[in-house]
C-alpha positions as CSV (number, residue, x, y, z in Angstrom):
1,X,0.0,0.0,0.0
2,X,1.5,3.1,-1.1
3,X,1.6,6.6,1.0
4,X,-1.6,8.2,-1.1
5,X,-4.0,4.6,-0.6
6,X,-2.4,4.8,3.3
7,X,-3.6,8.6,3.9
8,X,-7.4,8.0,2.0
9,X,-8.1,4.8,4.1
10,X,-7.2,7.1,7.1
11,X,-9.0,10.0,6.1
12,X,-12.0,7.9,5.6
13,X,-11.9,5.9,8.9
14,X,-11.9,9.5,10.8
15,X,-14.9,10.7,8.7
16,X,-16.5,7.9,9.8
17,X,-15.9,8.5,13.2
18,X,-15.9,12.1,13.5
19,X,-19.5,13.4,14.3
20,X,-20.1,17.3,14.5
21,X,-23.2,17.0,16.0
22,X,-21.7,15.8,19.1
23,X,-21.8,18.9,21.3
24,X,-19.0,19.5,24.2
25,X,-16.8,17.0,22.4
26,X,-13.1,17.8,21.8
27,X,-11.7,15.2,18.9
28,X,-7.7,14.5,18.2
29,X,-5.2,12.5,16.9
30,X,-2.6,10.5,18.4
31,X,1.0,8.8,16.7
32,X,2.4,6.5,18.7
33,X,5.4,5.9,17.6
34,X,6.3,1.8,18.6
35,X,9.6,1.0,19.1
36,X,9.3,-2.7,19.0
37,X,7.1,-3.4,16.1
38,X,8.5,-0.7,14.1
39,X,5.8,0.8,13.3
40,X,3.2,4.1,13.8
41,X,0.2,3.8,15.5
42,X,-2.8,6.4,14.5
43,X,-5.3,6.9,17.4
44,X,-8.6,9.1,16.9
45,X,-9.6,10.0,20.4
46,X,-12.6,12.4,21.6
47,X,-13.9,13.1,25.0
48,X,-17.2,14.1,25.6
49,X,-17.9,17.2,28.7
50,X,-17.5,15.0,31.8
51,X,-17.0,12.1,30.7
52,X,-13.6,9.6,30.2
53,X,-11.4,9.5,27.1
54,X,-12.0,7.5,24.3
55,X,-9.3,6.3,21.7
56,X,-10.2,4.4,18.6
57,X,-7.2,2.7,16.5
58,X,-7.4,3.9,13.2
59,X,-4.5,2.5,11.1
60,X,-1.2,0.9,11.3
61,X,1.4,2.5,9.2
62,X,4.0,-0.4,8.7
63,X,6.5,1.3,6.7
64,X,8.7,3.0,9.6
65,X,10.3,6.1,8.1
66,X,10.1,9.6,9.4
67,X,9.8,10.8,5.7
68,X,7.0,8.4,5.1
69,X,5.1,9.5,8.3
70,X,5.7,13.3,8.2
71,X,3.7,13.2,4.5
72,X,0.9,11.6,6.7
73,X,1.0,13.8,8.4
74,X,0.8,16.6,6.3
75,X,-2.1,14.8,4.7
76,X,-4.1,14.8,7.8
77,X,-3.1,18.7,8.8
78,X,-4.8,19.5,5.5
79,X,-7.8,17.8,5.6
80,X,-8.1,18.1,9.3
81,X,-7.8,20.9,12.0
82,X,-7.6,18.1,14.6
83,X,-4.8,18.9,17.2
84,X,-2.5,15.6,16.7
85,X,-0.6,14.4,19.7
86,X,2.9,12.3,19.8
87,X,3.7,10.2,21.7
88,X,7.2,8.2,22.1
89,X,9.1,10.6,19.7
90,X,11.3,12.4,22.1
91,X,14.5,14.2,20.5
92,X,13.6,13.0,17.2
93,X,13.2,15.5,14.4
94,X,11.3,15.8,10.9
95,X,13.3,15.0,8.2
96,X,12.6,18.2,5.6
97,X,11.9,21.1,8.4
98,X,14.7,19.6,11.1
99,X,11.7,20.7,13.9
100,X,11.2,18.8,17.2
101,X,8.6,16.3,16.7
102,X,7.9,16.1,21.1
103,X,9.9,18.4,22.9
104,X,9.9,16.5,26.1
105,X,8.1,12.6,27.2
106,X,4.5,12.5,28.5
107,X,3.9,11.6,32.4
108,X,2.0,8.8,30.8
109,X,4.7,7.6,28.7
């Protein structure tokens, strides 16, 4: 599967599960990066006012390079104005902008 075919099957598992008429929800998307199956984990998580987290899994992306994922990326930014989350990518940088991708690890982490 090839970058473009990856980013549509995304985009169209998060328009499933994105649903405006949910009032008092925030939505957002979470990378995990994972260090053992080399791979990238995409998360679509929303929490309703007063209520706990939810996180869906939304894709797998098995090809494990930075260049590969930051087009993803770049997909989703444009298509979505979700604030995306990353989680496990501590002192690693993008490959084309040489930015931060987490400045510092999570408590949860």
């Amino acid at each position: 599967m090839n970058k473009q075919q990856e980013l549509t099957l995304i985009n169209q598992r998060i328009e499933t599960l994105f649903n405006v008429s949910k009032f008092n929800t925030q939505f957002w998307i979470v990378i995990v990066n994972d260090i053992y199956d080399h791979s990238y984990n995409i998360f679509f998580s929303e929490q309703r006012r007063g209520q706990r987290e939810r996180s869906i899994p939304i894709h797998t992306l098995e090809k494990y390079t930075l260049i590969d994922l930051e087009e993803i990326v770049r997909g989703l930014q444009q298509r979505w104005k979700f604030t995306i989350k990353f989680i496990q990518f501590e002192n690693q940088l993008w490959p084309t902008s040489q930015k931060v991708i987490q400045k510092k690890r999570r408590r949860d982490e």
